[in-house]
DOVEXRO-82209 format. One record per residue (C-alpha): residue in one letter; residue number from 1; x, y, z. Coordinates in steps of 0.02 Angstrom, whole numbers, plus 32768, in hexadecimal, padded with zeros to 4 digits. Example, Ala and Ser with C-alpha at 12.3 -4.5 7.8 and 13.67 -1.06 7.14 Angstrom:
2
(a, 1, (8267, 7F1F, 8186))
(s, 2, (82AC, 7FCB, 8165))
***
This chain:
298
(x, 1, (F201, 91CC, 6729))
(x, 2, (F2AD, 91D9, 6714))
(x, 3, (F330, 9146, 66EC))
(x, 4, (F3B8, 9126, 672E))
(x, 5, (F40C, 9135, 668D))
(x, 6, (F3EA, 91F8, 6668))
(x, 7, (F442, 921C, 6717))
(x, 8, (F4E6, 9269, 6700))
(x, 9, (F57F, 91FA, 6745))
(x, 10, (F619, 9259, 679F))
(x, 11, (F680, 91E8, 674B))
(x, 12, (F63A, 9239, 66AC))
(x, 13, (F64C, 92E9, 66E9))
(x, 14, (F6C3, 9367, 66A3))
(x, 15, (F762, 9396, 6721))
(x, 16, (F70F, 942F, 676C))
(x, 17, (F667, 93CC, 67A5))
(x, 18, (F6E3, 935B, 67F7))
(x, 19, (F732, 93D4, 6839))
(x, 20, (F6AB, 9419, 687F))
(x, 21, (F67C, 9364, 68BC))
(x, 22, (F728, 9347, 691C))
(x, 23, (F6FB, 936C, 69D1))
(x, 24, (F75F, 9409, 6A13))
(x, 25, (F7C2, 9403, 6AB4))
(x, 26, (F74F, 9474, 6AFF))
(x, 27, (F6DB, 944D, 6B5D))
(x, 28, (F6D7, 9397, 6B0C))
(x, 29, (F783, 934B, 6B0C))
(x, 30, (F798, 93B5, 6BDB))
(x, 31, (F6F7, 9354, 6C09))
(x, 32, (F734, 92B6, 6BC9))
(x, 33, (F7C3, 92C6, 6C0D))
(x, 34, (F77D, 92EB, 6CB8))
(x, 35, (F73E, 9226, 6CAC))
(x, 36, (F7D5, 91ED, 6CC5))
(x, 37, (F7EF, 91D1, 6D85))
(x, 38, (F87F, 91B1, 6DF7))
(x, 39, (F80D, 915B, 6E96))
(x, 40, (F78D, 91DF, 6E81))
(x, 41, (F7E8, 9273, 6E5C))
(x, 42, (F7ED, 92A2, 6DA7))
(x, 43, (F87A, 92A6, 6D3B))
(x, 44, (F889, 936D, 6D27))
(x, 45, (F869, 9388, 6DE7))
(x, 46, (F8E5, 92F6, 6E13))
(x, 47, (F968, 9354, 6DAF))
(x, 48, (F932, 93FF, 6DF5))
(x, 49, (F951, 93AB, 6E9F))
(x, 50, (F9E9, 935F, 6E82))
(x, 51, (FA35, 9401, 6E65))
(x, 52, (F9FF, 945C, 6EE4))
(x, 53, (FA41, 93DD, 6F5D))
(x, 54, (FADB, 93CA, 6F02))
(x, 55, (FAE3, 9499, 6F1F))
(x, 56, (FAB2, 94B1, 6FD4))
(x, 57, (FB3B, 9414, 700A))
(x, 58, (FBBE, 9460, 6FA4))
(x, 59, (FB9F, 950F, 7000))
(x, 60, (FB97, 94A4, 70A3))
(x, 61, (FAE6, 94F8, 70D2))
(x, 62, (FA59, 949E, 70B9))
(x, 63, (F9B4, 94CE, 710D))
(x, 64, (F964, 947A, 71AD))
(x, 65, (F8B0, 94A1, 717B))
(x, 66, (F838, 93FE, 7148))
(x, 67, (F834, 9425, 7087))
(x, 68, (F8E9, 9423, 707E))
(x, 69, (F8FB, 9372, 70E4))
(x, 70, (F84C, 9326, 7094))
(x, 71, (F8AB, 934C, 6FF0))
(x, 72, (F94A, 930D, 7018))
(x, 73, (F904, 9265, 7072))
(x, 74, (F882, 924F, 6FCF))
(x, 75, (F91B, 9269, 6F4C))
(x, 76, (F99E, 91DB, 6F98))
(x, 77, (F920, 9178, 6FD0))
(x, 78, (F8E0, 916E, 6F2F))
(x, 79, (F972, 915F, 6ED8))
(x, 80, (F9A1, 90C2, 6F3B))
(x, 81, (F8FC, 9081, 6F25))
(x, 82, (F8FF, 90A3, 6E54))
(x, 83, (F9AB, 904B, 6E59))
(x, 84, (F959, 8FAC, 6EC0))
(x, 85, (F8C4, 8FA7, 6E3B))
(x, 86, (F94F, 8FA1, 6DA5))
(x, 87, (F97D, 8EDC, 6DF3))
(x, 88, (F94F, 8E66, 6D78))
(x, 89, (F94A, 8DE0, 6E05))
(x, 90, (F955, 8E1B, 6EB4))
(x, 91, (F8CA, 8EA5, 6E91))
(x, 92, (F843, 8E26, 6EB3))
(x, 93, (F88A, 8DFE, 6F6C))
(x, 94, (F874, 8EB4, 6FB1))
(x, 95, (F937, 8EFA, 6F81))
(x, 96, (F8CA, 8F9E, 6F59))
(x, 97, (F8A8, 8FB0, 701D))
(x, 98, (F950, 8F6C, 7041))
(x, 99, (F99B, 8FE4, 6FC6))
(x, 100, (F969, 9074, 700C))
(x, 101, (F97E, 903D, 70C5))
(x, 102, (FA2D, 8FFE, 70CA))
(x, 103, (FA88, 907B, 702C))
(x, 104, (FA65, 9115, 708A))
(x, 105, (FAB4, 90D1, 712D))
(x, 106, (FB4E, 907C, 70D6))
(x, 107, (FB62, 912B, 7075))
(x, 108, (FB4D, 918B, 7128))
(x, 109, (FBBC, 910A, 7183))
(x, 110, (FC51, 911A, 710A))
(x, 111, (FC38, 91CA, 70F9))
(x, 112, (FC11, 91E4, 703E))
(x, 113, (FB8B, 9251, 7060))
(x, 114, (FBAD, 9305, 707F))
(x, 115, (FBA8, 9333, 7131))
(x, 116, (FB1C, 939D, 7124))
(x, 117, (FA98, 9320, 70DC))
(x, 118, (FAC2, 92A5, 7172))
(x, 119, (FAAA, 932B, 71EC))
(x, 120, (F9FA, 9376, 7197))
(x, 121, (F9B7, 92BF, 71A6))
(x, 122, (F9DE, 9295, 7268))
(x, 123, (F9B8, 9343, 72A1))
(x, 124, (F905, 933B, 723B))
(x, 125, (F8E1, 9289, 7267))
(x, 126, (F903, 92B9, 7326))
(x, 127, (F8AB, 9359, 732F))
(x, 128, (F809, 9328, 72C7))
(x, 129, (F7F5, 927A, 72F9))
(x, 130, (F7AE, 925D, 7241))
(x, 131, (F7CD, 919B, 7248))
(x, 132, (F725, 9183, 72D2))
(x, 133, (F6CA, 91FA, 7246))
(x, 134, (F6EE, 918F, 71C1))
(x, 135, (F6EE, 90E2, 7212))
(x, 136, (F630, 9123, 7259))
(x, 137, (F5EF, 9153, 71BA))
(x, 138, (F629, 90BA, 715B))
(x, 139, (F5ED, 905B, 71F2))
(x, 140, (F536, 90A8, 7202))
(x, 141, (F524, 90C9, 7143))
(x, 142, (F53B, 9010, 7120))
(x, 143, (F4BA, 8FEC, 71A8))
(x, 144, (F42F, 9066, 716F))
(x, 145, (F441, 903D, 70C8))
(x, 146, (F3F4, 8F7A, 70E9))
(x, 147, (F333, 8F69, 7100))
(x, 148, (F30D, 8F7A, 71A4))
(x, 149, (F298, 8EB9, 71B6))
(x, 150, (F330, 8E71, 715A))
(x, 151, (F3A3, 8EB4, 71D9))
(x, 152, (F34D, 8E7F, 7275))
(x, 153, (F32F, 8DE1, 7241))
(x, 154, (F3D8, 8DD2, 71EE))
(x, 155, (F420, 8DFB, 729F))
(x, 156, (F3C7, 8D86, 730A))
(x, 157, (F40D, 8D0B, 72A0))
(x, 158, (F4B0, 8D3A, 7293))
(x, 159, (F4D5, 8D7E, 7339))
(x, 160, (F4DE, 8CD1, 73A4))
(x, 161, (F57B, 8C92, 7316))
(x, 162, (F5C9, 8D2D, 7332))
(x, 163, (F5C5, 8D14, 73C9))
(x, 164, (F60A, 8C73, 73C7))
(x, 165, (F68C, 8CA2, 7339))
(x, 166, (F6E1, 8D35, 73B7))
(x, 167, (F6EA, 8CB6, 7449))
(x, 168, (F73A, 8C38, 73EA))
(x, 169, (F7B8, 8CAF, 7391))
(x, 170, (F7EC, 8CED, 7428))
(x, 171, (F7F4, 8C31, 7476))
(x, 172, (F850, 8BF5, 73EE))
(x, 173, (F8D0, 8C7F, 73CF))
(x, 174, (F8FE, 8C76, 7491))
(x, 175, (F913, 8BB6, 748B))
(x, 176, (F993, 8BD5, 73F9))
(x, 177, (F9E5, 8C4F, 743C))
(x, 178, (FA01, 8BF6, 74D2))
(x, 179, (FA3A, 8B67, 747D))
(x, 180, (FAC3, 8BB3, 7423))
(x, 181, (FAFF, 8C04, 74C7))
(x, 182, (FABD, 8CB9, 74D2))
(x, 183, (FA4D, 8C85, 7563))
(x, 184, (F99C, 8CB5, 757A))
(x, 185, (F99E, 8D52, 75BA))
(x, 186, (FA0D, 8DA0, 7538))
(x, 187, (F9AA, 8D3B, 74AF))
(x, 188, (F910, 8D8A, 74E7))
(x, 189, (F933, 8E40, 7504))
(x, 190, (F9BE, 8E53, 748A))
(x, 191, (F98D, 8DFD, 740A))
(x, 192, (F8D6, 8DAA, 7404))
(x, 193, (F881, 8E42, 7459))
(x, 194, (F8C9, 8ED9, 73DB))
(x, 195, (F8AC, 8E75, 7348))
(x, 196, (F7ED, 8E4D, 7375))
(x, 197, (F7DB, 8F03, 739D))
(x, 198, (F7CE, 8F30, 7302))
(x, 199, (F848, 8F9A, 729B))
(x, 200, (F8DB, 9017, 72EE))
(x, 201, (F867, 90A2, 7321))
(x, 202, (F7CC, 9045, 7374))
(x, 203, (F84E, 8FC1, 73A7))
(x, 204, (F911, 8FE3, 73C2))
(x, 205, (F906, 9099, 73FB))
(x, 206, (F876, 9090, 7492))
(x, 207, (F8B8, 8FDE, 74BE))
(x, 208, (F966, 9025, 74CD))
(x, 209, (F922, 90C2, 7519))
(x, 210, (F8D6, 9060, 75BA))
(x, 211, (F95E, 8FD9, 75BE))
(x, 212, (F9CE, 906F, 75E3))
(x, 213, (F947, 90AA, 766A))
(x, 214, (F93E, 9013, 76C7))
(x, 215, (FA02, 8FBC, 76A8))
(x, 216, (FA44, 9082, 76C0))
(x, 217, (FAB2, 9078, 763B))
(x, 218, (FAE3, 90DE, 7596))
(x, 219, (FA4E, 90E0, 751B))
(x, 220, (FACE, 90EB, 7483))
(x, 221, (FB1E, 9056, 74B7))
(x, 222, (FA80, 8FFD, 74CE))
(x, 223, (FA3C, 9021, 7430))
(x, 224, (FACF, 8FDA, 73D5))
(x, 225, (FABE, 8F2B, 741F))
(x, 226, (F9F1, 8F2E, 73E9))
(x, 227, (FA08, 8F84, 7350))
(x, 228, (FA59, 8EEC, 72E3))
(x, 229, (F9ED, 8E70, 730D))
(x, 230, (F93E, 8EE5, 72D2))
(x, 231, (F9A6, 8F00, 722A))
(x, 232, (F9C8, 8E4E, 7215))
(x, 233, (F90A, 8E2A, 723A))
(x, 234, (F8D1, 8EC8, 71D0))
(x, 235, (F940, 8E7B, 713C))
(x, 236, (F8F2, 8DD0, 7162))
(x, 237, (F842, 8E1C, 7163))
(x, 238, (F85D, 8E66, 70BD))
(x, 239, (F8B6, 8DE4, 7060))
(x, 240, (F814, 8D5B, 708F))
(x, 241, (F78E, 8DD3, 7061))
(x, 242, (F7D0, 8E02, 6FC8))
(x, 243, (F7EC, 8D37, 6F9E))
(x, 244, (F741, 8D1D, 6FE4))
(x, 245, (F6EE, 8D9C, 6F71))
(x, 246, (F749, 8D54, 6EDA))
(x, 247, (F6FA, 8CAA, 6F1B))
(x, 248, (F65C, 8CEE, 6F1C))
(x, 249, (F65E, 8D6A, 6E6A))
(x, 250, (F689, 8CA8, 6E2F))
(x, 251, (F609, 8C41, 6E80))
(x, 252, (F581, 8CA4, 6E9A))
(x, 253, (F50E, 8C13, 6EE5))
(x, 254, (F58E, 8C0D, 6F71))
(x, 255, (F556, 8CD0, 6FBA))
(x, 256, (F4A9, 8D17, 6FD3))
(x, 257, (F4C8, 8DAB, 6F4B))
(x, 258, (F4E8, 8E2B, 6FD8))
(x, 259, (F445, 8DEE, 7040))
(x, 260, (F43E, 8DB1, 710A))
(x, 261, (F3C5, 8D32, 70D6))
(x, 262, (F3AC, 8CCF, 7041))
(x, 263, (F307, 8CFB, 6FEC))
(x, 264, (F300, 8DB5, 7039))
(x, 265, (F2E0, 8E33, 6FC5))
(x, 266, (F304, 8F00, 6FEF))
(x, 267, (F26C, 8F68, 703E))
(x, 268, (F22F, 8FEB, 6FC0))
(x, 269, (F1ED, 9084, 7002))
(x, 270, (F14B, 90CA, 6FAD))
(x, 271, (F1A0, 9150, 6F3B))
(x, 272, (F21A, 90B9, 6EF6))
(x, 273, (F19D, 903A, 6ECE))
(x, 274, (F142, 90C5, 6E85))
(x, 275, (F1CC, 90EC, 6E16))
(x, 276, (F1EF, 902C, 6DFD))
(x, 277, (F136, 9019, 6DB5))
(x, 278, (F145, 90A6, 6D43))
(x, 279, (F1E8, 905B, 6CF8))
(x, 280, (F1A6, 8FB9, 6CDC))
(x, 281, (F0F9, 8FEF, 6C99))
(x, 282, (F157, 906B, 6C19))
(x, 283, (F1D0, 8FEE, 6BE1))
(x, 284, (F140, 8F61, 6BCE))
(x, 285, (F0E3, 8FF1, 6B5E))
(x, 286, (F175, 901F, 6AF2))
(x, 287, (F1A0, 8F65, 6AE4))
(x, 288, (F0E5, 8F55, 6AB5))
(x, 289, (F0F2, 8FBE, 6A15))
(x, 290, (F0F8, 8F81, 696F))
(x, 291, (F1A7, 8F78, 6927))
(x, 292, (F16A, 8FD1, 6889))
(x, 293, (F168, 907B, 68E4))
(x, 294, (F222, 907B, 68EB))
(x, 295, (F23D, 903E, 682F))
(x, 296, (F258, 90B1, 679E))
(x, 297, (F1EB, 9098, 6715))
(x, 298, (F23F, 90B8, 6655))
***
């Protein structure tokens, strides 16, 4: 067999063999360049994107259909989210979600977006109603992902503190409110109710929506009394997960390692454990070999 010593070294090789070595732009250096992502847009199509949105708000006519806005809501909202993940600090508390929340609105609310882009966004948000889309998928994927016997039984046992947790938010943040002279009522349906409804779509906009059926007053103006308080709570919510995750990445005895119960382990299907046995007999073969196989002999 051959040595290692009779194969040819490219630091050895004459300027055209390294020449020839040297990978070429194309299609090497495009494809690795294509690894580089802003969120999960690559670099060349996040730069083929940013002009073309620079071009259509300088001509003042950019287009209504869902590619144009699913672009447009994908490039700053990953842009804000790339600048959140750059935080030495901070990025370990959730700024990434906070990023690209609350820099879009300040940018919209002291008008340093062009006009267009502001417009594109509300009109596509209110015609499509892609928020319950997305909020649904997230929702059921994360649900029908878990093993179905974990689940059930995970419920059951989590249900009755959950329970217990809502009644005694909503309790509590009354009673303080109250205390520091909002009064109860306000406390509860200004403050305590849009907050626990989770979020400004599933929570701010149908609360304000029947408060303005029932009180028969301006929706707009109801909306801006419940919409501070769901911020402040959706800020809250972030900032404590993201501690509470860097808790648990740093004492990992303290979680169950994604799990409902401690002890569960995931349901396989046939075709997976199939698979599963194949990889671990193959591996114990090729571990099984004799180490003189992969030697060269002089």
């Amino acid at each position: 067999m051959q040595t290692a010593s009779h194969i040819s070294s490219p630091l050895g090789a004459s300027p055209a063999q390294q020449l020839a070595i040297t990978p070429r732009f194309w299609p090497e250096g495009w494809w690795k360049l294509m690894e580089y992502r802003i969120g999960i847009i690559p670099l060349p199509a996040y730069v083929i994107l940013l002009a073309l949105i620079t071009g259509f708000a300088v001509t003042g006519k950019v287009p209504g259909e869902i590619s144009m806005a699913i672009a447009v809501l994908a490039f700053f909202g990953f842009t804000c989210a790339e600048l959140g993940k750059r935080l030495p600090i901070v990025r370990n508390i959730g700024v990434v979600a906070i990023f690209a929340t609350f820099i879009p609105s300040a940018l919209s609310y002291y008008h340093l977006l062009p006009r267009p882009i502001p417009t594109l966004t509300t009109d596509f948000t209110k015609s499509t109603n892609f928020l319950y889309l997305f909020i649904a998928s997230i929702i059921v994927g994360s649900i029908l992902s878990m093993a179905r016997r974990v689940l059930i039984r995970g419920f059951i046992k989590i249900f009755v503190p959950l329970a217990l947790g809502l009644v005694a938010a909503g309790i509590v943040g009354t009673l303080v409110g109250t205390v520091l002279g909002l009064g109860a009522h306000h406390t509860f349906f200004y403050i305590v109710a849009p907050i626990m409804a989770d979020g400004v779509g599933e929570g701010a906009i149908p609360l304000s929506v029947g408060y303005s059926e029932i009180l028969h007053l301006p929706q707009g103006d109801l909306f801006a009394q419940v919409l501070p308080p769901v911020m402040l709570g959706s800020l809250t919510a972030i900032v404590f997960s993201g501690l509470l995750d860097r808790v648990g990445k740093r004492f990992p005895h303290l979680t169950c390692e994604g799990r409902l119960q401690v002890g569960e382990e995931d349901e396989m299907g046939p075709v997976q454990e199939e698979i599963r046995d194949m990889w671990t007999s193959r591996t114990s073969r090729r571990r099984a070999l004799p180490r003189s196989r992969y030697t060269c002999s002089g």
